[in-house]
Each structure stands twice: as C-alpha cells, then as structure tokens.
DOLO-109003 format. One record per residue (C-alpha): x, y, z. Coordinates in steps of 0.25 Angstrom, whole numbers, padded with zeros to 4 digits, always signed. Example, Ala and Ser with C-alpha at 12.3 -4.5 7.8 and 13.67 -1.06 7.14 Angstrom:
REM residues 2
+0049-0018+0031;+0055-0004+0029;
This chain:
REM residues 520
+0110-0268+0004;+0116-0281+0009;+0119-0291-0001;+0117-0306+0006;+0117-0319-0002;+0118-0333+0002;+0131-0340+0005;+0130-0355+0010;+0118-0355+0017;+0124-0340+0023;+0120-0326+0020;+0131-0318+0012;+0131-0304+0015;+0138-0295+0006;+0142-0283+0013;+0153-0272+0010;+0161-0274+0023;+0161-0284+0035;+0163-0278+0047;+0168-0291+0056;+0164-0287+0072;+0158-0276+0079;+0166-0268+0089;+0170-0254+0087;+0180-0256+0074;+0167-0265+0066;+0156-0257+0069;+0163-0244+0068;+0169-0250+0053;+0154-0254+0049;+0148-0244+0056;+0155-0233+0046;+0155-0242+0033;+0140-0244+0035;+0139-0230+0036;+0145-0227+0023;+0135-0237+0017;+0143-0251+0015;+0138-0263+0018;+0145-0266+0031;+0142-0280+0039;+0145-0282+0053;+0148-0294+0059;+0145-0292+0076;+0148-0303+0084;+0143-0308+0099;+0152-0299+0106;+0162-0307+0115;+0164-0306+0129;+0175-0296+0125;+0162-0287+0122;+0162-0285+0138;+0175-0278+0138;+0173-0263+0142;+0179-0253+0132;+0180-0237+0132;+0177-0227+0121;+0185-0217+0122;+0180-0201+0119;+0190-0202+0108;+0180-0213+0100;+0170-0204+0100;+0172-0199+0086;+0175-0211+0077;+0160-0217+0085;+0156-0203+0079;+0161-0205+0064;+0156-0219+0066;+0142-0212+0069;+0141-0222+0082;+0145-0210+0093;+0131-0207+0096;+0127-0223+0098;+0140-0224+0107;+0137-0212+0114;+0120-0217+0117;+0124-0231+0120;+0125-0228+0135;+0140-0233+0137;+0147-0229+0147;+0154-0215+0147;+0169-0216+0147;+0175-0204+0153;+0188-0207+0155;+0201-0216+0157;+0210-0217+0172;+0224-0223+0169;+0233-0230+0181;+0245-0232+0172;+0258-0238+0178;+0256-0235+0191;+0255-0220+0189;+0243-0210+0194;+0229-0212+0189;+0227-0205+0175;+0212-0202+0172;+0208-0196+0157;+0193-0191+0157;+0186-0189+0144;+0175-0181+0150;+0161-0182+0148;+0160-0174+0136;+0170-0183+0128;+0166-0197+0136;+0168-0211+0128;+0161-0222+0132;+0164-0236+0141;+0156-0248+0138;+0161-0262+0134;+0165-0269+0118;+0151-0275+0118;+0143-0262+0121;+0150-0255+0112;+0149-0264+0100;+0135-0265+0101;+0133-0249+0101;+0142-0250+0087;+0135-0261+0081;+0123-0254+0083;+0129-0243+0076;+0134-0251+0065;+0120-0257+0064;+0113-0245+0062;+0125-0237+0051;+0119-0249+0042;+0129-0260+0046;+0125-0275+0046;+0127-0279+0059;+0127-0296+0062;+0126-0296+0075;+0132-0307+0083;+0139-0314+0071;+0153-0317+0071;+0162-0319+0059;+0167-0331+0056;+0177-0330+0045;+0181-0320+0034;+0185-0325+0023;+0193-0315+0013;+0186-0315-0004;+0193-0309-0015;+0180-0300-0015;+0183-0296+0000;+0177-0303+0011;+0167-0316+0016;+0163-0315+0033;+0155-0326+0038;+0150-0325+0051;+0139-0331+0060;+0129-0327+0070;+0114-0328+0075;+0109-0328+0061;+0119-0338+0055;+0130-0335+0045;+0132-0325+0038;+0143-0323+0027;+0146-0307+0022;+0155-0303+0009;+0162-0291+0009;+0172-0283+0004;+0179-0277+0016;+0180-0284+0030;+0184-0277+0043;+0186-0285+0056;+0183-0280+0068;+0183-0292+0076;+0194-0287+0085;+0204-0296+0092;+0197-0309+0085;+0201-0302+0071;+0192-0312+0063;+0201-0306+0050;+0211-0298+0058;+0218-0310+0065;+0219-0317+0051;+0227-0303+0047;+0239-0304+0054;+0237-0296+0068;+0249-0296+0078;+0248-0298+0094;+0257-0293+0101;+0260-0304+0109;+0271-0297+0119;+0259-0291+0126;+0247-0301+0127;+0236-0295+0135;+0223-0301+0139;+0211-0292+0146;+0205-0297+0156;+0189-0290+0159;+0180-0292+0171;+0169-0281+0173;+0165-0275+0188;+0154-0270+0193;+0155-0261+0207;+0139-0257+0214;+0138-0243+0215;+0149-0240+0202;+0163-0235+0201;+0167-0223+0207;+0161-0212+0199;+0174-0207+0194;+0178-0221+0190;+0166-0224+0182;+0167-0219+0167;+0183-0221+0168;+0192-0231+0161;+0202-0235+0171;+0216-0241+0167;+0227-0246+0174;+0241-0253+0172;+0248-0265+0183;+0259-0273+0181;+0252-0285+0174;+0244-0277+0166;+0233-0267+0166;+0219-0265+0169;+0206-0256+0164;+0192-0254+0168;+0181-0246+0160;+0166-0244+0166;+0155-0249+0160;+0146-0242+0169;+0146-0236+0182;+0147-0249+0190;+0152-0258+0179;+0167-0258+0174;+0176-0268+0165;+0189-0271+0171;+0201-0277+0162;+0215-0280+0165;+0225-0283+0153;+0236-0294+0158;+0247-0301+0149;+0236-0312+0144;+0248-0323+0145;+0246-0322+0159;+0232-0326+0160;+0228-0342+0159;+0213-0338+0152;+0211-0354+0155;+0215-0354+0169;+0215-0339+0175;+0202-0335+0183;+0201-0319+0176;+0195-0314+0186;+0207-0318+0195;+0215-0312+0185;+0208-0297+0186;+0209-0300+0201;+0225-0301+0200;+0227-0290+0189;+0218-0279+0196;+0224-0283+0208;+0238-0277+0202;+0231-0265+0198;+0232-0253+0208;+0218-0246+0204;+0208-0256+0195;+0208-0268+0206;+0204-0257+0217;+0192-0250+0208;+0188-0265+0209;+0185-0265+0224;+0169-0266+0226;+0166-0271+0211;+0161-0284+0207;+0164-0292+0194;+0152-0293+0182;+0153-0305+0176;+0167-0315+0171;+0180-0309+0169;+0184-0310+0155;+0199-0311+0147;+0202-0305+0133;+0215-0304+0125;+0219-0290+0124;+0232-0292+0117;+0236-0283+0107;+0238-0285+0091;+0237-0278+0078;+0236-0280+0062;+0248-0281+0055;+0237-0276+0044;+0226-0270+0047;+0217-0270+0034;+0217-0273+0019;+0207-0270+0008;+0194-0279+0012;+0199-0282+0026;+0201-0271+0040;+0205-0275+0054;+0197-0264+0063;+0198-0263+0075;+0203-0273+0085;+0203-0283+0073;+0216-0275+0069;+0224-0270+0082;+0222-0272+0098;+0225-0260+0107;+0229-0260+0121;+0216-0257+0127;+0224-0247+0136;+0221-0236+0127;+0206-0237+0126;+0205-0234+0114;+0200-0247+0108;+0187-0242+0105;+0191-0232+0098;+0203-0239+0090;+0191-0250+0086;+0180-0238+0081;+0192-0230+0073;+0199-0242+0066;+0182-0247+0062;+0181-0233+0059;+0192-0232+0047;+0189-0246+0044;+0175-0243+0040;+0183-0231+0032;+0191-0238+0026;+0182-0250+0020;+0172-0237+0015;+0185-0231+0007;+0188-0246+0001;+0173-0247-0001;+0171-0236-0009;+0184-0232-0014;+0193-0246-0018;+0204-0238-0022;+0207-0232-0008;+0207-0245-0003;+0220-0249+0001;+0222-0235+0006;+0212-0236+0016;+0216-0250+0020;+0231-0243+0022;+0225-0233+0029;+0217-0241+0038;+0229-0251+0042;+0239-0240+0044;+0230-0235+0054;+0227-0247+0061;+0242-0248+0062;+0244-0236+0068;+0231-0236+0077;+0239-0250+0084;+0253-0241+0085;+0248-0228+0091;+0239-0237+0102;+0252-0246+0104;+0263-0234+0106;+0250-0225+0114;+0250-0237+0124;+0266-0240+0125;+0269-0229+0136;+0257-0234+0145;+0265-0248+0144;+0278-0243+0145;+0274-0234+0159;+0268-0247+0163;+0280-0256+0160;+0290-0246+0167;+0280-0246+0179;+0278-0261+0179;+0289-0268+0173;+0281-0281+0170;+0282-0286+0157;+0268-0283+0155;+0271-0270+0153;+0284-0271+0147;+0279-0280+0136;+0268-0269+0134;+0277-0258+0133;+0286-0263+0124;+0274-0269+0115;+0268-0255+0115;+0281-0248+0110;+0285-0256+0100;+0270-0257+0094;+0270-0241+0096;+0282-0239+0088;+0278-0247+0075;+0274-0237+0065;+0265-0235+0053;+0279-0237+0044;+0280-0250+0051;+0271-0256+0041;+0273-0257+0026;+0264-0260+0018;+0253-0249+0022;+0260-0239+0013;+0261-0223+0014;+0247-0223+0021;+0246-0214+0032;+0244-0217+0046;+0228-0212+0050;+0226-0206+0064;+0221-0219+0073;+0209-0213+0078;+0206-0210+0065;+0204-0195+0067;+0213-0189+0074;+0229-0186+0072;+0239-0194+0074;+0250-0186+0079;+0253-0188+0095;+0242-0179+0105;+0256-0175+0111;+0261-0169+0099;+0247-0163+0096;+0247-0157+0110;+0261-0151+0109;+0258-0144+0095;+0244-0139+0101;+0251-0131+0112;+0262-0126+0102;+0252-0121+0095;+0244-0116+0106;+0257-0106+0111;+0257-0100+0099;+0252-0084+0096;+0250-0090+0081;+0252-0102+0073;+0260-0100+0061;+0260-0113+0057;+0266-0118+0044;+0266-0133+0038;+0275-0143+0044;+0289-0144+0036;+0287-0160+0034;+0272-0158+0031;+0270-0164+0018;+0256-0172+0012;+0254-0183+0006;+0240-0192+0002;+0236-0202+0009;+0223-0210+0015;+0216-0202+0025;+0202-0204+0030;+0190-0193+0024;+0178-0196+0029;+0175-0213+0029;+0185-0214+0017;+0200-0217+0015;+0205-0205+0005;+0218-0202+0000;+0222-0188+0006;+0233-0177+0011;+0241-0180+0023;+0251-0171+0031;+0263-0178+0034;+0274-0173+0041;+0290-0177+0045;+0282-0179+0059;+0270-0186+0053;+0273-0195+0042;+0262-0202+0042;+0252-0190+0038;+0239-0184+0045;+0228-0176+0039;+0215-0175+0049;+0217-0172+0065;+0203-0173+0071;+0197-0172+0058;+0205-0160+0055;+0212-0159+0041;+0228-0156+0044;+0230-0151+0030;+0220-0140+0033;+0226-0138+0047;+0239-0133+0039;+0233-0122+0029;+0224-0115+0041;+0236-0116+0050;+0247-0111+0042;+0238-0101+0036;+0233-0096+0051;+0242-0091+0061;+0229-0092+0072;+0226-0105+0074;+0210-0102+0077;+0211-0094+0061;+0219-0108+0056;+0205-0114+0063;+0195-0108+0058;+0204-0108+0043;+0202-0122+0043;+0187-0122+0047;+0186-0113+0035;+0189-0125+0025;+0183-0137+0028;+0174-0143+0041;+0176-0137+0053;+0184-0140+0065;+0184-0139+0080;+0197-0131+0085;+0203-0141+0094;+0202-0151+0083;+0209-0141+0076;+0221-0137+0084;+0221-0154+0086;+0224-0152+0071;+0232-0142+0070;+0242-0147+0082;+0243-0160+0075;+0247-0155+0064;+0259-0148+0073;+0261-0159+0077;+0263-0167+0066;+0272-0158+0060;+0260-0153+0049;+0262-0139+0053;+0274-0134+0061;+0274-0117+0067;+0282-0108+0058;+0292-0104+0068;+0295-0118+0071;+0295-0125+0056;+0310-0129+0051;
C-alpha cells in the first residue's frame, strides 16, 4: 500500500525508494526493488532528443536482463538484432567480431529501449509517473523529499533512500562532487540515414567503428535501411551557435577512409543533432540514503559499447543494495562501500580497456586529439581501488557483477596450462589466504569468505556464479578435472563445465590454486 497525504495543495507520496529517471540503471534498480516488494516510485520524464541516439546491447547484457526478469520483454520487443562489431582502428585492416545468431544482443535507440523497461518496471509493481520530471530533492534528517511535475501537476514523494538515474544531467549527482575530465572534451554529433533498397546484407545487423585524425566515428543500424551515424570531435572546436552540424559531419566523414563512402546513395532522416560526450566520474559514488546509478555516477567512452550494460549492472547492485539497507540497517554501510568501490573500479577498468585503442591511434596520428586521449586514458587506468581512502578494507566486486576479475589473458593462459596436463595435481596457492568481507548472495549484501592471494589482494569468491572456495577442495582432492567436476556438482547447485573450467583457470590465474610441481 502507497501511503499519500496532502502537502500545500500537492500529493505526498510516501514510498520506500525514489528512483529519479528511467534509462536502463532506474528501471533496472526499481525493477529489482519492486520485486522484492518495497515500495519503489519512478520518476520518467519526456525523453529528450537524446532518446534518438542509437545504442547496442551487447550478448553479454543478456543475463543481468535476465536476473532482472526483463530478458524475455527485450527479446519480444522486436529491436533489432545485433550480431556483431567491424573496427577500422588506426589505419590498420578491418577487424570484425560476430556474436552469432545464437548469442545475438540487440540494436535499437535510448528511447526504445526505455520504453521496453519501463514497461517492465510497470508491471514488477513499480509506480511509474510517466512524463514527470524532478525538480529538486531536498535531503531530511528522515531521508529524502522529491518534487516533480508532470501532466497531472505536482507531486511531492518522501522516502528513505534515493538513487539517481538521470544520467549526465545528475539532478543529485552534479551536487556530489563528479569530476570532468577537461583535457579531453568531446561532443557527439548524430545524424540518421536512410539508403532505398537497405544496406548491403553483410552490413546490416553490424556496428561499425572507425578512428581519423580529428576524431572517430560509429554507425549502428536501426533497421535494414535505417542507420544512426555519430562522430565524436574535440567539442572545443565546434561553434554550437554558429557551426551548420550537418556541415560539420560532412567535413568529419570526409576524413574517414570507410564511414563517409558507406554514405554514398543514402539520404538523411530528419536534423542533425549535438550532445556532450565528455567524460566524468564521482569522486563518491553513494552514501546511506543516497546512490549514483548509472551514468548519474561515471560516463564511458562509448568506444566500448558497453553503456548498456554498465547502466543495467550498476541499477542492478543499486537495487541490491538499498534491499540489504532496507531490510538489514546494520549492513548498511557495508553495502554502500561495497557499491562505491565498484563504481570506482567499473570507471578504471573501462578507462585502462580503452587506453591502448588511444595510444595505437596517437602513435598513428599524432594529433593531439589522440595524444590527449591516450595520455587521459593511462593515467585514469592506473589509479587504483587504494587510491581512495576512506572506503576501508572492502573488497573490489567484479564490474559485471558476475564474472571474475582477473584479466581474459591470464584466464586463457591458465586454461591451456591446465589443458596440457595428463593430471592436475593441484594444491592451494602459497599466498591464498581468507578473509570476510561483503559479497553479493542472492539480492543481498552479506558479510562472507573471500580468497585473496600475493597476486589478488583484493579477494574473489564467485567466477560465473561458481563458488572458488569449492573449486579448491574438488580440485586439490581430484587429480582428473572431469571427477573435480562432477565433485563439485555433488555439494551444491550444478554447474555447466565451461563455467567450470572458466572457474577453475581463474582461480590459476589468480594465484588461488597453483600445480604441485610448480608451487615454491
């Protein structure tokens, strides 16, 4: 039941949380609060013309839309099928990563996309106000008072908890001490094309990405004869006052080598269109009562395509997080640490991913748009969780939220050392040792074990939703790794066994387990 009273001629709500905007890291915060029955308001404004902005979701989203029950709407809403990325990076060959039909994510743009989750929300017991916009948030001693307008007036809502996800605007965020890096200002501009007849049949479920001197450009299909096309330049060169834009992505595509052709018999739909796309991040990512989700907290380059995803994770612990403060106060502050610290290292781990595609690009080019990029990237990628005190002894969480974070590299290098042995014989690592700390069990913050290692400080316990510390007991006791398998099977839910040996090479890896004959 919603409690509503009367405050200066507006109605009050009183709600458990406030969910302020309704891209991906809202709804997917409400979506999972309201499923664990708190009363969860939504706050979904008009989308802006940024809502035409094409995005991608990748294969990889696929199962936090899952665990957010949202996976089967996404999948029904007829979006686009994304089957895949081609890179022209620095001048070098075309590089092409398909994801296959089996495993395909989806193409569509922010607006589409909200709506599909909103629904969702709507329907997991959220109350959605649809096309309001908050206005202020003004902090209590009890928590929290929103007011916002819309077609049926005002409303004022009371609660406990807030998280923002209003993105770059940052209603609360922007008051909380974000930083922009201003070495590297960016602004994107969009224009969407039509061609008769479609792309070529190749071309059409792919996102397409390319680097030139001044910058570089993307293009993701919307449908077979519909694409958005987006160049990111250095926005102190663009007079947004004086520049004609669609001059401006006439004279950027013209730089590229492979974009500006695929333009050739295409027409524009509609006005070109400018945003800012320069990056930023908290400095603090979430106290008791308050949450930065999202884009609300950190930007990332859009070079990764992983937006998406980063938006539905960060909702995702969000909405964990205020459930565990909800129902266990004690734990509250632990779950805030635990959120911030992996906010934090969400921001690093995008930041030192995208510094060698700017570095390649700076040596090829040497423009300072690229050498102000690199250098940007390197510095932001080298920062470390110790970096910031104050968020304690909490250990770093995985930034997808379910999957390791030691490097696919190393993962990949343990997993063929083990593949070219007869037998494992493997024993614990010679650093492993276990300490408690926070960790995610089911929608709840909980204090539990963690394996740390010489290699891994920072502690790990779950690789694909495999638990490590059983890993170690079936593979020190089993020489085979099939009989280490199917002894870890034995004790608990069953797992697949690539998810498995994902599991068991990370724990190599990291240094958790180590082969008897090459231990100290």
């Amino acid at each position: 039941m919603r409690y509503r009273l009367r405050l200066r001629g507006s109605e009050l709500n009183q709600v458990d949380v406030v969910v302020l905007g309704a891209g991906p890291a809202g709804c997917a915060a409400a979506t999972l609060l309201a499923r664990r029955s708190h009363r969860v308001t939504l706050v979904s404004p008009t989308t802006p013309i940024a809502g035409a902005l094409a995005v991608s979701i990748p294969p990889s989203a696929r199962r936090v839309l899952d665990e957010l029950g949202a996976l089967e709407a996404v999948d029904a809403a007829g979006l686009y099928p994304n089957l895949g990325n081609s890179v022209l990076w620095a001048n070098g060959d075309p590089r092409s990563e398909s994801f296959g039909t089996q495993a395909a994510g989806h193409h569509t743009d922010r607006a589409g996309l909200e709506k599909v989750l909103t629904e969702v929300a709507a329907e997991a017991g959220v109350n959605v106000l649809l096309g309001h916009t908050a206005r202020s948030a003004e902090e209590l001693d009890s928590g929290w008072r929103v007011r916002c307008e819309g077609p049926d007036g005002e409303h004022v809502i009371e609660a406990p908890w807030v998280i923002d996800g209003t993105g770059r605007h940052g209603l609360i965020a922007r008051t909380e001490g974000r930083e922009v890096d201003r070495s590297t200002t960016t602004l994107a501009v969009v224009q969407r094309w039509t061609r008769a007849g479609g792309w070529p049949e190749a071309d059409r479920h792919l996102t397409f990405i390319e680097s030139y001197e001044t910058g570089w450009a993307w293009s993701v299909p919307l449908g077979h004869d519909v694409r958005c096309y987006t160049v990111m330049i250095d926005q102190r060169e663009v007079d947004l006052a004086g520049d004609d834009l669609a001059g401006v992505l006439d004279r950027e595509f013209g730089r590229t080598r492979h974009l500006g052709a695929s333009l050739d018999g295409a027409k524009p739909v509609g006005e070109a269109w400018a945003c800012p796309a320069s990056l930023y991040h908290a400095t603090q990512y979430g106290r008791p009562g308050l949450l930065l989700a999202g884009d609300a907290g950190s930007f990332i380059d859009p070079l990764s395509s992983f937006g998406v995803k980063k938006a539905l994770s960060s909702g995702w612990l969000a909405g964990i997080v205020v459930n565990t403060a909800l129902i266990d106060p004690g734990m509250t502050q632990a779950a805030v640490d635990f959120f911030d610290a992996r906010e934090r290292e969400v921001y690093r781990r995008y930041r030192a991913a995208s510094a060698p595609f700017f570095g390649s690009a700076a040596d090829v080019y040497d423009s300072p748009y690229w050498i102000k990029r690199a250098h940007a990237a390197r510095e932001a990628g080298h920062s470390t969780y110790e970096d910031h005190p104050g968020t304690g002894s909490t250990p770093v969480p995985d930034p997808d939220a379910f999957g390791a974070e030691v490097p696919e590299e190393e993962v990949r290098a343990a997993f063929e050392s083990i593949r070219a042995r007869e037998t494992l014989h493997a024993v614990r690592g010679s650093t492993l040792h276990v300490f408690e700390g926070p960790g995610i069990a089911g929608h709840r913050i909980v204090m539990e074990k963690h394996l740390a290692t010489g290699r891994w400080p920072a502690g790990l316990r779950y690789v694909r939703s495999v638990d490590l510390l059983e890993v170690v007991d079936a593979a020190t006791q089993h020489a085979d790794v099939a009989d280490g398998w199917s002894a870890y099977n034995a004790t608990g839910p069953a797992v697949t066994l690539p998810d498995y040996l994902t599991a068991l090479s990370t724990a190599f890896a990291a240094g958790v387990l180590e082969h008897a004959d090459a231990a100290p």
